[in-house]
PDB file of N, CA, C and O in Angstrom, chain B, residues numbered from 101:
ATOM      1  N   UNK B 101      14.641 -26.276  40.016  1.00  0.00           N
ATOM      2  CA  UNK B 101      15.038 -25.057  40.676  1.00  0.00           C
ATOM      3  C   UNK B 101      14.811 -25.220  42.163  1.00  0.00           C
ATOM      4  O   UNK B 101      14.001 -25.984  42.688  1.00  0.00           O
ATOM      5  N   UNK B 102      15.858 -24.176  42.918  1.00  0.00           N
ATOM      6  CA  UNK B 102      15.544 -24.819  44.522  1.00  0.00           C
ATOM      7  C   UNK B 102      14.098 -24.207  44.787  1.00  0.00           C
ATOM      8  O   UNK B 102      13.117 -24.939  44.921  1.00  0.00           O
ATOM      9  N   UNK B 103      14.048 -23.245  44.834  1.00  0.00           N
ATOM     10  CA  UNK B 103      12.111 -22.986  44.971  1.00  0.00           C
ATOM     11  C   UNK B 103      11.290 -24.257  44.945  1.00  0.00           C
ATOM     12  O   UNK B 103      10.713 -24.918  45.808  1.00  0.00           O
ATOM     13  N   UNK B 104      11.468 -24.365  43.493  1.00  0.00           N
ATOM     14  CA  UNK B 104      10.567 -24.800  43.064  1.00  0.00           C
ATOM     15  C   UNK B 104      10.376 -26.578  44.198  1.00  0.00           C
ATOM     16  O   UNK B 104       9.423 -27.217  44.645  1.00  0.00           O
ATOM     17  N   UNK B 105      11.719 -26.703  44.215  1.00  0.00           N
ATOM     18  CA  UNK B 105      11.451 -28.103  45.037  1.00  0.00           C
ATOM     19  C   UNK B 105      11.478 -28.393  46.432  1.00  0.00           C
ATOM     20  O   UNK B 105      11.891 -29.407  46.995  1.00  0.00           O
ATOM     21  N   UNK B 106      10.885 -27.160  46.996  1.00  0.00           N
ATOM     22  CA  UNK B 106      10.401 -27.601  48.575  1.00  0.00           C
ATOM     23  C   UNK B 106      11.600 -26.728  49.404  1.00  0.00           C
ATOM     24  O   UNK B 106      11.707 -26.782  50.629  1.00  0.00           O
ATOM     25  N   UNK B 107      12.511 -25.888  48.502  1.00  0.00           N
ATOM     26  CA  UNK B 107      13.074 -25.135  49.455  1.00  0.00           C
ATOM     27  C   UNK B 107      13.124 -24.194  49.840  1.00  0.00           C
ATOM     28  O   UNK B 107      13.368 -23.406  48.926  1.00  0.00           O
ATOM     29  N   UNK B 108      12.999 -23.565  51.065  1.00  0.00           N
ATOM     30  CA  UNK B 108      12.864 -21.772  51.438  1.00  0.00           C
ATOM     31  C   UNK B 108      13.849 -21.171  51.571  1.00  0.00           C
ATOM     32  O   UNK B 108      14.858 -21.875  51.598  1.00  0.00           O
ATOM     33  N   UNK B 109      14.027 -19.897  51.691  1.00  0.00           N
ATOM     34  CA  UNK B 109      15.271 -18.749  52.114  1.00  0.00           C
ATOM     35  C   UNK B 109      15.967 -19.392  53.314  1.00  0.00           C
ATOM     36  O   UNK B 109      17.175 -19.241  53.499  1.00  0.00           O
ATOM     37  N   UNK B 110      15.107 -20.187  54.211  1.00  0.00           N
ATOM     38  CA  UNK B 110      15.987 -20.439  55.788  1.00  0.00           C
ATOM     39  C   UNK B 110      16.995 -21.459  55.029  1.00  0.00           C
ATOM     40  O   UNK B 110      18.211 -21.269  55.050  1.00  0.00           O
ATOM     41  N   UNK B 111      16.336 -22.666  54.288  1.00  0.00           N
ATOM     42  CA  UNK B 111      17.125 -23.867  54.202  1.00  0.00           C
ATOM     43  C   UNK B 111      18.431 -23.084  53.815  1.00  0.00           C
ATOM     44  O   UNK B 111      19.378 -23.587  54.420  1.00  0.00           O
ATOM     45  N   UNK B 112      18.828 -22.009  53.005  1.00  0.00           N
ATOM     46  CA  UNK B 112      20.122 -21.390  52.403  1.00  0.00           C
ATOM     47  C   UNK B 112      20.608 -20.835  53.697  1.00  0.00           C
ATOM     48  O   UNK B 112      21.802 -21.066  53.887  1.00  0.00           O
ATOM     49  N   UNK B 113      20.082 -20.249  54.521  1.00  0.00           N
ATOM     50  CA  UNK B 113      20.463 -19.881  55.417  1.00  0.00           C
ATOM     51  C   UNK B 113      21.365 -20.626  56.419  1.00  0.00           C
ATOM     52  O   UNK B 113      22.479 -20.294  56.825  1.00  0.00           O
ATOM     53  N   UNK B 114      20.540 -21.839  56.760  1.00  0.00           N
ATOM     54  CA  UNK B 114      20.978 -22.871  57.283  1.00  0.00           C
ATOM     55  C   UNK B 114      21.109 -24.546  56.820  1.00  0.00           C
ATOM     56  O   UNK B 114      20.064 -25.196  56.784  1.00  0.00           O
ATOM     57  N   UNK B 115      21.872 -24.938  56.616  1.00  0.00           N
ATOM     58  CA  UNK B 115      22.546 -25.715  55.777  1.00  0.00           C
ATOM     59  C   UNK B 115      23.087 -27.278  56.283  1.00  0.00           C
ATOM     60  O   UNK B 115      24.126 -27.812  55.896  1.00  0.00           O
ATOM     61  N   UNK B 116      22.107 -27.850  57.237  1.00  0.00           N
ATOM     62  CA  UNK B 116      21.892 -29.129  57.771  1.00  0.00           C
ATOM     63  C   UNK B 116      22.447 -30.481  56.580  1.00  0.00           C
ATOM     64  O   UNK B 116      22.259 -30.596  55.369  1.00  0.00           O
ATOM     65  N   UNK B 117      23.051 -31.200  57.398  1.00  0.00           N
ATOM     66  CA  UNK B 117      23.570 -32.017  56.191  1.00  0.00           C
ATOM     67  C   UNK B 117      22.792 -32.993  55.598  1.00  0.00           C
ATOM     68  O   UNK B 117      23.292 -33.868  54.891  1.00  0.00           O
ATOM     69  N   UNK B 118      21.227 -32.892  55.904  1.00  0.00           N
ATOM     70  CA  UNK B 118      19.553 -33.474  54.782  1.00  0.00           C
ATOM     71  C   UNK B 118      19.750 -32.488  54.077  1.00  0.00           C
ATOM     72  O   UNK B 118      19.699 -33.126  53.025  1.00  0.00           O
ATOM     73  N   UNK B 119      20.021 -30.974  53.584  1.00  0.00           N
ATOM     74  CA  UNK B 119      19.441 -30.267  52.981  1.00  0.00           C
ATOM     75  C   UNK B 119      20.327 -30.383  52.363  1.00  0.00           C
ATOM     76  O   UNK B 119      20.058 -30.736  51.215  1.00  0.00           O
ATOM     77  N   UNK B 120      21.707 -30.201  52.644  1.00  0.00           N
ATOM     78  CA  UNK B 120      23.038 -30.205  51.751  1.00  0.00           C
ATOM     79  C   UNK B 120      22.779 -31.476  50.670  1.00  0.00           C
ATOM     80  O   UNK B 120      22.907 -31.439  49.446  1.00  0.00           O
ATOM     81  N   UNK B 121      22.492 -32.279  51.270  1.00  0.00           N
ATOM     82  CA  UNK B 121      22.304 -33.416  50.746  1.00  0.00           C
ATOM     83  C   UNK B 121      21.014 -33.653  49.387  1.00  0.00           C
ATOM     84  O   UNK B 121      21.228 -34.066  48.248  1.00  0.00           O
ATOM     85  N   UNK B 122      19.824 -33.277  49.933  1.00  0.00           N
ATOM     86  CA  UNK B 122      18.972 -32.767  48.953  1.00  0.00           C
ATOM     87  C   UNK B 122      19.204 -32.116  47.146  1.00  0.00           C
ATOM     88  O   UNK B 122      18.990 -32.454  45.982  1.00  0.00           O
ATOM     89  N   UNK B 123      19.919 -30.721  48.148  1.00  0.00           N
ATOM     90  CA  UNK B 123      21.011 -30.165  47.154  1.00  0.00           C
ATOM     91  C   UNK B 123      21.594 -30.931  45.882  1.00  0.00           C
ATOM     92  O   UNK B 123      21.213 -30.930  44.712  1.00  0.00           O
ATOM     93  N   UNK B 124      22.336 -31.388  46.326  1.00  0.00           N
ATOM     94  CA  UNK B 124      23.646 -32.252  45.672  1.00  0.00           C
ATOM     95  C   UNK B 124      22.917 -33.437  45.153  1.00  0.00           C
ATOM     96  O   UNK B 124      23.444 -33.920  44.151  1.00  0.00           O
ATOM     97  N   UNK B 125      21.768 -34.071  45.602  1.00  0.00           N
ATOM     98  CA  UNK B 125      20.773 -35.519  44.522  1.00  0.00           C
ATOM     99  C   UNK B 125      19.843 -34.269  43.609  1.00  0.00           C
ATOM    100  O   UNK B 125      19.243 -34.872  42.720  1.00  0.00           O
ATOM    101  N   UNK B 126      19.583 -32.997  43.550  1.00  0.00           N
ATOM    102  CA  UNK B 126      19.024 -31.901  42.974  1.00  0.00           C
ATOM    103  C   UNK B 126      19.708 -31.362  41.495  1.00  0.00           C
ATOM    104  O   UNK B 126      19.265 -31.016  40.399  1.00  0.00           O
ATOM    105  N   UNK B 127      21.192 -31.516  42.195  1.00  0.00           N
ATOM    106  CA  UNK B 127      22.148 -31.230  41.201  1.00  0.00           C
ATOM    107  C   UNK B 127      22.408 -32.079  40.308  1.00  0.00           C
ATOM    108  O   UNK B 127      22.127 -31.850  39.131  1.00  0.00           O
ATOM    109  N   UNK B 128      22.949 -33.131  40.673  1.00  0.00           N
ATOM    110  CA  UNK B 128      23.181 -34.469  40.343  1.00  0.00           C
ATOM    111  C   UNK B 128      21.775 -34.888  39.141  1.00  0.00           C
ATOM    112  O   UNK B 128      22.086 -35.499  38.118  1.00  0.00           O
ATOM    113  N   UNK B 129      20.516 -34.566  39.343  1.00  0.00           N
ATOM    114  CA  UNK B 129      19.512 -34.746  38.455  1.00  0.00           C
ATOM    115  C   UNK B 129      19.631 -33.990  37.379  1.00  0.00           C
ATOM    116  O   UNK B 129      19.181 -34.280  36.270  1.00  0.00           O
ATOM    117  N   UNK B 130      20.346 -32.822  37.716  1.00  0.00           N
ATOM    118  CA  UNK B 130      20.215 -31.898  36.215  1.00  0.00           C
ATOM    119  C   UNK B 130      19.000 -30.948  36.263  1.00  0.00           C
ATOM    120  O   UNK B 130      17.965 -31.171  36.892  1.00  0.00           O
ATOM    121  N   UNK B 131      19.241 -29.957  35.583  1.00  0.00           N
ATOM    122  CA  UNK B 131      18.364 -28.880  35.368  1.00  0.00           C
ATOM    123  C   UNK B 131      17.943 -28.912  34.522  1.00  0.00           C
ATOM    124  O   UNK B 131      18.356 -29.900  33.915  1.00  0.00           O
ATOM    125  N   UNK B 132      16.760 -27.981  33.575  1.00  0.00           N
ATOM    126  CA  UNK B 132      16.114 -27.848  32.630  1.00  0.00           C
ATOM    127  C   UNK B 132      16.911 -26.654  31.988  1.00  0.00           C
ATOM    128  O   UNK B 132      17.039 -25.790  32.856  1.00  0.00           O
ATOM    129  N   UNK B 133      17.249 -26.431  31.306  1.00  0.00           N
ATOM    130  CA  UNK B 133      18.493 -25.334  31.258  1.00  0.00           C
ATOM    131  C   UNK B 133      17.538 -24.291  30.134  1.00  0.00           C
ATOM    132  O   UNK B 133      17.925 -23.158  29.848  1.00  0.00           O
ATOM    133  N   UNK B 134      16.588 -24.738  29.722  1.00  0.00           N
ATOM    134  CA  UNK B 134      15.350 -23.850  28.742  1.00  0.00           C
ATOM    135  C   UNK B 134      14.392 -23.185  29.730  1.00  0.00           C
ATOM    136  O   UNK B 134      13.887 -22.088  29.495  1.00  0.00           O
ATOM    137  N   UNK B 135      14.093 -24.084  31.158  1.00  0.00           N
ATOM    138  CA  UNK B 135      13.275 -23.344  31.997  1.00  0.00           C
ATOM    139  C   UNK B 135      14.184 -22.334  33.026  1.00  0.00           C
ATOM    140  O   UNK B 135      13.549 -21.497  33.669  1.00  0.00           O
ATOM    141  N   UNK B 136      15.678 -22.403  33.191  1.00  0.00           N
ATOM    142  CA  UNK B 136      16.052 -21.504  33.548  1.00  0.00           C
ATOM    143  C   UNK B 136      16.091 -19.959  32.924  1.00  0.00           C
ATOM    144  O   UNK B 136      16.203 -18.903  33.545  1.00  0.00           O
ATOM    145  N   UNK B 137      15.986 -20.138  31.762  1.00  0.00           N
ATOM    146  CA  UNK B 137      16.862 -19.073  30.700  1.00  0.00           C
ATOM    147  C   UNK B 137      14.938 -18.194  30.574  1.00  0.00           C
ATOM    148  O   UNK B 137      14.808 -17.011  30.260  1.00  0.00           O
ATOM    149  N   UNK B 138      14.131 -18.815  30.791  1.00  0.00           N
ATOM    150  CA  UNK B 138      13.000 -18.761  30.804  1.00  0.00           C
ATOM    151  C   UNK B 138      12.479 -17.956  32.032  1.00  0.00           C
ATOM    152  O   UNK B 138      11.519 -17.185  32.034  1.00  0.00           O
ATOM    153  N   UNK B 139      13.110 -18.207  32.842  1.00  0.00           N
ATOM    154  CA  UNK B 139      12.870 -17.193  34.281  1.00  0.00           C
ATOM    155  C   UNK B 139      13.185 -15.872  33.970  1.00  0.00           C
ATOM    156  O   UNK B 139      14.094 -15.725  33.153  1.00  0.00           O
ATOM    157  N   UNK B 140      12.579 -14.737  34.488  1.00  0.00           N
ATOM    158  CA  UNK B 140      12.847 -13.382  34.183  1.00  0.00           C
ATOM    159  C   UNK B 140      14.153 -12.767  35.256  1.00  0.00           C
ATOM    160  O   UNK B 140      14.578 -13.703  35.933  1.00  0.00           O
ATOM    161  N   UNK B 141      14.505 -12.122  35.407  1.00  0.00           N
ATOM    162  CA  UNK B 141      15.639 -11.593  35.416  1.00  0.00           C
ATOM    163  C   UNK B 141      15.696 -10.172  35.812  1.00  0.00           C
ATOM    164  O   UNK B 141      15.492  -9.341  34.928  1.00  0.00           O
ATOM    165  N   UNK B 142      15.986  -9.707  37.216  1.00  0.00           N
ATOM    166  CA  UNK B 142      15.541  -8.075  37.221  1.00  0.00           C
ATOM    167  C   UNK B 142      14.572  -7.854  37.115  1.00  0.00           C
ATOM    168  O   UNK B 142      13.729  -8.748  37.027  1.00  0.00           O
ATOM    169  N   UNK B 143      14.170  -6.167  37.064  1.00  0.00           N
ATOM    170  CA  UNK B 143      13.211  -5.179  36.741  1.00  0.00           C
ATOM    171  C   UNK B 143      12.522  -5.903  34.977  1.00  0.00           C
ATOM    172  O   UNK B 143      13.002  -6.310  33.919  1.00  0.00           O
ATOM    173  N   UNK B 144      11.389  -5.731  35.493  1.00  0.00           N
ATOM    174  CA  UNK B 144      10.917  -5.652  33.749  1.00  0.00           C
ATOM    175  C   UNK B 144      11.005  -4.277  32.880  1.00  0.00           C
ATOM    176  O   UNK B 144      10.795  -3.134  33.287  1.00  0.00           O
ATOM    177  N   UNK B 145      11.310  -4.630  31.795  1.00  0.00           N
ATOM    178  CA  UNK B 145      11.510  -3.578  31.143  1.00  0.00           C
ATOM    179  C   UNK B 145      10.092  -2.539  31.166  1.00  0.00           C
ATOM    180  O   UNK B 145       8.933  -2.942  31.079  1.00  0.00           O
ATOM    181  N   UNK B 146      10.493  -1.237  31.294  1.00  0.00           N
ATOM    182  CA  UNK B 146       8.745  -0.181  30.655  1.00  0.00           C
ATOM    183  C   UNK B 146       8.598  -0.111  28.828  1.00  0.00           C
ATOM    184  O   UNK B 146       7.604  -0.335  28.138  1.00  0.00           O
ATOM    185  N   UNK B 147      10.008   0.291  28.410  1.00  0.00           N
ATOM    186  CA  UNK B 147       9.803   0.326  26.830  1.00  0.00           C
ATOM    187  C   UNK B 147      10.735  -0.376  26.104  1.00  0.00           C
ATOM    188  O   UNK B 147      11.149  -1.384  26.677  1.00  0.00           O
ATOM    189  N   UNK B 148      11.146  -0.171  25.122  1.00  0.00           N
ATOM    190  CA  UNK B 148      12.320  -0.183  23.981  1.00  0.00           C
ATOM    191  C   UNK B 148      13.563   0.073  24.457  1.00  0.00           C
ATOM    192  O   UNK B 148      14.597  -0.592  24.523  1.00  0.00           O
ATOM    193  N   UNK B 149      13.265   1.131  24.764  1.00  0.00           N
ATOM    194  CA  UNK B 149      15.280   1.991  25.733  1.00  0.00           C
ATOM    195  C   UNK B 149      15.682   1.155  26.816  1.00  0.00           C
ATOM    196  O   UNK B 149      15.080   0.167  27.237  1.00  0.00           O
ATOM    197  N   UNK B 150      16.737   1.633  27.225  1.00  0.00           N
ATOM    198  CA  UNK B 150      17.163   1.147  28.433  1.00  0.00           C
ATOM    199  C   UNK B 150      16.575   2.235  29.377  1.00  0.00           C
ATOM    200  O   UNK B 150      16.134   3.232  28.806  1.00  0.00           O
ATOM    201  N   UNK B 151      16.482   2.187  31.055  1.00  0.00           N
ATOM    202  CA  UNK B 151      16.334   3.142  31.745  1.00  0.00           C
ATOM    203  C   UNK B 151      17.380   3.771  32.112  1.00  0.00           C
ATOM    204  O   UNK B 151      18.510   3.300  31.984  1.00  0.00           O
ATOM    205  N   UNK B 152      17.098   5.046  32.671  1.00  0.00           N
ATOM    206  CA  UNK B 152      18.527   5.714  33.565  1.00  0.00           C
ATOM    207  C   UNK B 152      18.002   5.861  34.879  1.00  0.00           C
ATOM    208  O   UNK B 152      16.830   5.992  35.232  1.00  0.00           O
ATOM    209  N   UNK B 153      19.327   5.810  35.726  1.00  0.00           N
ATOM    210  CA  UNK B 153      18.107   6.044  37.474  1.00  0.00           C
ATOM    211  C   UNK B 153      19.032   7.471  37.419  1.00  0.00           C
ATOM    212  O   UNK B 153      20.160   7.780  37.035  1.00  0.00           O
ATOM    213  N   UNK B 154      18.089   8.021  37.919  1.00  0.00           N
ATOM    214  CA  UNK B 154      18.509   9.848  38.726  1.00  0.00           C
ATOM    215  C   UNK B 154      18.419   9.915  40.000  1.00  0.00           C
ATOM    216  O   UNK B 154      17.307   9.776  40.510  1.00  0.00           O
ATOM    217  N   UNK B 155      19.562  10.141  40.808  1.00  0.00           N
ATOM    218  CA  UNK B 155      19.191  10.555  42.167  1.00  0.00           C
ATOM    219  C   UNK B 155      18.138  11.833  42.439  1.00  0.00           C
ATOM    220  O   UNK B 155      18.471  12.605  41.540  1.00  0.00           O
ATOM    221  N   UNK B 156      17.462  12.240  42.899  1.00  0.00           N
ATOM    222  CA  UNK B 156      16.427  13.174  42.996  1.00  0.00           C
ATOM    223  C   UNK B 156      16.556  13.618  44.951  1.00  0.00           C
ATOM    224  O   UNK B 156      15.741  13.170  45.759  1.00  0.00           O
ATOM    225  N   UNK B 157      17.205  14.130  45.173  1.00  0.00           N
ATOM    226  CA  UNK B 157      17.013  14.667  47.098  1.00  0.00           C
ATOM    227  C   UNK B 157      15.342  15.447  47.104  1.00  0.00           C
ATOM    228  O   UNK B 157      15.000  16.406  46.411  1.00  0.00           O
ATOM    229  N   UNK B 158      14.715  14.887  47.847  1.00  0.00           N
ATOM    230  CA  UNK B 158      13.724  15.262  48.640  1.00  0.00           C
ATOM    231  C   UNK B 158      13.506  15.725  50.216  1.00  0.00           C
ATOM    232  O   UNK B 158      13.923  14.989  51.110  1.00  0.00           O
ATOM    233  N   UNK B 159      12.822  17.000  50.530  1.00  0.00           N
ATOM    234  CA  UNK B 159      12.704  16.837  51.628  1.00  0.00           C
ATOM    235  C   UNK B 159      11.685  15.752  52.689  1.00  0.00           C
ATOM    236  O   UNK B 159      10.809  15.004  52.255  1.00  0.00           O
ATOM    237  N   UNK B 160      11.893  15.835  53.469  1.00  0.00           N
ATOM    238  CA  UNK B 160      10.860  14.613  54.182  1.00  0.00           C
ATOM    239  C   UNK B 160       9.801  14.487  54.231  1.00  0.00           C
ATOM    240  O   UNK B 160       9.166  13.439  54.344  1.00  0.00           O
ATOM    241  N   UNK B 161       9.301  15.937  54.124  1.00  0.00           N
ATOM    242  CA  UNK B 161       7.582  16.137  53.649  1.00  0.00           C
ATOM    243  C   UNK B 161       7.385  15.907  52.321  1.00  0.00           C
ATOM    244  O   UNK B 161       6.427  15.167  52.100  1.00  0.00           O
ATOM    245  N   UNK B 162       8.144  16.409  51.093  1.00  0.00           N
ATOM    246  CA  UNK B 162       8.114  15.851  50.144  1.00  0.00           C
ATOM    247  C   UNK B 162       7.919  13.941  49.699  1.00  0.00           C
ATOM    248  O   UNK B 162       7.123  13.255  49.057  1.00  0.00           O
ATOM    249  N   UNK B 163       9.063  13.746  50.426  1.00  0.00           N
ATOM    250  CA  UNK B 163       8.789  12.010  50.537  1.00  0.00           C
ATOM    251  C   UNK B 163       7.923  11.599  51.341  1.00  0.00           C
ATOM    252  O   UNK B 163       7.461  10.509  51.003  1.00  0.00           O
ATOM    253  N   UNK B 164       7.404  12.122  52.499  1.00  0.00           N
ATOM    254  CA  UNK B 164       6.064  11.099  53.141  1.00  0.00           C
ATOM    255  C   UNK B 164       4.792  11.626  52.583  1.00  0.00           C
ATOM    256  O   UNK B 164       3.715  11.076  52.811  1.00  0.00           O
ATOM    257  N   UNK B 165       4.939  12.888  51.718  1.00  0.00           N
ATOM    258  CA  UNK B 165       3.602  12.797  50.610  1.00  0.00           C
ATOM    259  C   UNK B 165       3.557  11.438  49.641  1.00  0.00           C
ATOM    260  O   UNK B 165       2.598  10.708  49.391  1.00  0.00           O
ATOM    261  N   UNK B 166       4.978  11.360  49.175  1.00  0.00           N
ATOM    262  CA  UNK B 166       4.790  10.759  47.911  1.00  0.00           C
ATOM    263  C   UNK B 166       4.621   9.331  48.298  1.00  0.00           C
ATOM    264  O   UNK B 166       4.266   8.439  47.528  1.00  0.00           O
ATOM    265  N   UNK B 167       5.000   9.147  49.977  1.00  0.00           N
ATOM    266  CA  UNK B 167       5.047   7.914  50.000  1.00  0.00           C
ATOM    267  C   UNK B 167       3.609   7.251  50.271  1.00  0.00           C
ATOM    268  O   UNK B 167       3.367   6.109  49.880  1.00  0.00           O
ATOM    269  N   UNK B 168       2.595   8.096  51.018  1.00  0.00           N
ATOM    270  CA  UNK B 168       1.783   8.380  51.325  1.00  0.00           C
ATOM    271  C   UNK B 168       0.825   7.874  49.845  1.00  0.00           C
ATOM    272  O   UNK B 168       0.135   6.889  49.585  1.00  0.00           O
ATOM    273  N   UNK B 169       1.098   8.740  49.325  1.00  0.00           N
ATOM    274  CA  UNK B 169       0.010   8.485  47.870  1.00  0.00           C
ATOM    275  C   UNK B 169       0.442   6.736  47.198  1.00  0.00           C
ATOM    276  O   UNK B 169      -0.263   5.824  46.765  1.00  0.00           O
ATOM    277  N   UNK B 170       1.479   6.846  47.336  1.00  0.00           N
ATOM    278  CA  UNK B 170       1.460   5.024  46.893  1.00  0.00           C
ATOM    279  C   UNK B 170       1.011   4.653  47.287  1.00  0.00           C
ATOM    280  O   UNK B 170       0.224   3.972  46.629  1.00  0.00           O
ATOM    281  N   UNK B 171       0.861   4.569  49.014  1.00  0.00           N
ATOM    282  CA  UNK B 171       0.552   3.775  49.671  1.00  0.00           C
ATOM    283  C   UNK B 171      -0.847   3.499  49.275  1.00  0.00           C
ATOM    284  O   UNK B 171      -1.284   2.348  49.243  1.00  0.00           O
ATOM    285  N   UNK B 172      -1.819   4.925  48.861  1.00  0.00           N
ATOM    286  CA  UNK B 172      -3.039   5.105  48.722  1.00  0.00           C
ATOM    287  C   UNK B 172      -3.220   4.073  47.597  1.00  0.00           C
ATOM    288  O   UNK B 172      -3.729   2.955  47.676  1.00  0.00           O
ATOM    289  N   UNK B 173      -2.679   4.711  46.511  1.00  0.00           N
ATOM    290  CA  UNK B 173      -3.057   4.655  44.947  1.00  0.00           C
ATOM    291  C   UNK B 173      -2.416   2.792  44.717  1.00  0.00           C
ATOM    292  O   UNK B 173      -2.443   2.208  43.633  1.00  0.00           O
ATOM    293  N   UNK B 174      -1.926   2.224  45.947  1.00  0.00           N
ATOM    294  CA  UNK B 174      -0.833   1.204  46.007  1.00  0.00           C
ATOM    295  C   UNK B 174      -0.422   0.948  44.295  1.00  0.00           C
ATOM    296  O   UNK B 174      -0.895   0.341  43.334  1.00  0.00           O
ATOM    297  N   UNK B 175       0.840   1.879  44.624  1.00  0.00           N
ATOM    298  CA  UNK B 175       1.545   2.143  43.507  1.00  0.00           C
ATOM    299  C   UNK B 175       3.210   2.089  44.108  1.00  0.00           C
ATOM    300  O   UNK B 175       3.390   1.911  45.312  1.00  0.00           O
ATOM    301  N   UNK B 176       4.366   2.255  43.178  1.00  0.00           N
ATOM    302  CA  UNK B 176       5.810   1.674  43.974  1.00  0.00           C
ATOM    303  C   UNK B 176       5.784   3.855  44.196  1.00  0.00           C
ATOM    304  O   UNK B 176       4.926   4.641  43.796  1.00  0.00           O
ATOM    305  N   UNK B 177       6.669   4.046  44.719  1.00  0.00           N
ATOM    306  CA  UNK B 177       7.418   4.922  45.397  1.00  0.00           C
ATOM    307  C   UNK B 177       8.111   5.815  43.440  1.00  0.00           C
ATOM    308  O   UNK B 177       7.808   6.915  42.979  1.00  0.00           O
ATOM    309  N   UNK B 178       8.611   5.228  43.113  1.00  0.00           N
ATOM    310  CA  UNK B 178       9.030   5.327  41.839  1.00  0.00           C
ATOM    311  C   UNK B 178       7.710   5.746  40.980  1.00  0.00           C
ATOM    312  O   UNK B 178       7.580   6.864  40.482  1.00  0.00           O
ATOM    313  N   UNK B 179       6.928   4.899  40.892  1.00  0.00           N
ATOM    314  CA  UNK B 179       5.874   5.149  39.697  1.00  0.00           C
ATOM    315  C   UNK B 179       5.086   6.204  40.504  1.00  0.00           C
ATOM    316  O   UNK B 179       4.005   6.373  39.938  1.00  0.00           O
ATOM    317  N   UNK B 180       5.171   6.794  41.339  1.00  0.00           N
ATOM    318  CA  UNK B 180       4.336   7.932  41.637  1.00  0.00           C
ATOM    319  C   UNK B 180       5.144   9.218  41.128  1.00  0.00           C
ATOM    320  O   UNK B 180       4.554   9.957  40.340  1.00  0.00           O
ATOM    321  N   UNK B 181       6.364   9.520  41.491  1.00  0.00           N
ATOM    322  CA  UNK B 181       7.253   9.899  41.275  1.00  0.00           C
ATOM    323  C   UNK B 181       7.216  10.085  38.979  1.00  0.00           C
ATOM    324  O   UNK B 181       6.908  10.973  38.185  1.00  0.00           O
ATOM    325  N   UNK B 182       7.563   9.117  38.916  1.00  0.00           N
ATOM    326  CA  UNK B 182       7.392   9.089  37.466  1.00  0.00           C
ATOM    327  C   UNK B 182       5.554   9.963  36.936  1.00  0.00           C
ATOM    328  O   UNK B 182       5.440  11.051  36.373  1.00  0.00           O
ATOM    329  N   UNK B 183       4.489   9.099  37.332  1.00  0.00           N
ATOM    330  CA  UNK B 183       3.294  10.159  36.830  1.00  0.00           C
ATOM    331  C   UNK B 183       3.638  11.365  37.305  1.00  0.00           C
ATOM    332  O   UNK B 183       3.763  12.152  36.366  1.00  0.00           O
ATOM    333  N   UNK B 184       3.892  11.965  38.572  1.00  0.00           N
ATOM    334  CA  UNK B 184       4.150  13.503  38.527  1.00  0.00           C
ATOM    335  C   UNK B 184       4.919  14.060  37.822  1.00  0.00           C
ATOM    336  O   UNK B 184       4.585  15.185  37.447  1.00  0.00           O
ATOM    337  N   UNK B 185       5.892  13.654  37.483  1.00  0.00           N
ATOM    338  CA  UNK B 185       6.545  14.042  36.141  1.00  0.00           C
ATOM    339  C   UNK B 185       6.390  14.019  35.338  1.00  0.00           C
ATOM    340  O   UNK B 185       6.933  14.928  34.709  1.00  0.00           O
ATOM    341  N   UNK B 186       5.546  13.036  34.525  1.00  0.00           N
ATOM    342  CA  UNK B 186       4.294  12.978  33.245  1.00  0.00           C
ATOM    343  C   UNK B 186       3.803  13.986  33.266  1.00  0.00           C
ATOM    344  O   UNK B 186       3.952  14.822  32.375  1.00  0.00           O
ATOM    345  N   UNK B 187       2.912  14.185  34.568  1.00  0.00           N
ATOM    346  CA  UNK B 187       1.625  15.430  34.368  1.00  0.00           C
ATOM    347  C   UNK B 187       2.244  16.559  34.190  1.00  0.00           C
ATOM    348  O   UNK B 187       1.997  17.282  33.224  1.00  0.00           O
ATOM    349  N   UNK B 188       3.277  16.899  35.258  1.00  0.00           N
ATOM    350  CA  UNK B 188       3.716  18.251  35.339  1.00  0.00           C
ATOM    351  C   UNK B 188       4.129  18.881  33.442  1.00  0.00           C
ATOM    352  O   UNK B 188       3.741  19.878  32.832  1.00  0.00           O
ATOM    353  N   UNK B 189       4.960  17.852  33.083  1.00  0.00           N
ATOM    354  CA  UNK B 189       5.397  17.965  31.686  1.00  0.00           C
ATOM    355  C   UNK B 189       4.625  17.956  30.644  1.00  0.00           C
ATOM    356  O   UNK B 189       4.973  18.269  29.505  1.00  0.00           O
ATOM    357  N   UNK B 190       3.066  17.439  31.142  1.00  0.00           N
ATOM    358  CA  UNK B 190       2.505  17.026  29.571  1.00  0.00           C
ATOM    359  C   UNK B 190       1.323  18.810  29.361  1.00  0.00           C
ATOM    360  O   UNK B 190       0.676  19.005  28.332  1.00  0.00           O
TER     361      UNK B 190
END
């Protein structure tokens, strides 16, 4: 995998003809095609279901509370959002 073998976000960025080159003897070796399929993919799942996203409008005090408390609780923006909706409901 390119990560994995010494390459960063710039090298894609910029594309010198050592790196191109790298590339292409990278390719040319072949992949592990079990350790790709093996890499995760997206969001991890929370349960069984699929998720749904909801747009939700907030005002700005509303969002720099909530953003505020992640920041605290260092939690995502979302999962704060989600427990207040737990509590309020349970």
């Amino acid at each position: 995998m390119l990560q994995a073998s010494g390459f960063s976000s710039y090298d894609f960025l910029v594309g010198t003809d050592e790196r191109i080159q790298r590339w292409a003897d990278e390719a040319e070796g072949g992949y592990d095609v079990e350790q790709l399929k093996r890499r995760g993919r997206g969001r991890p799942g929370r349960g069984a279901e699929p998720m749904q996203v909801v747009a939700v409008r907030l005002t700005a005090d509303e969002l720099a509370a909530s953003d505020a408390l992640a920041e605290r609780e260092h939690l995502s923006r979302s999962e704060v959002i989600r427990r207040a909706l737990a509590e309020y409901a349970a």
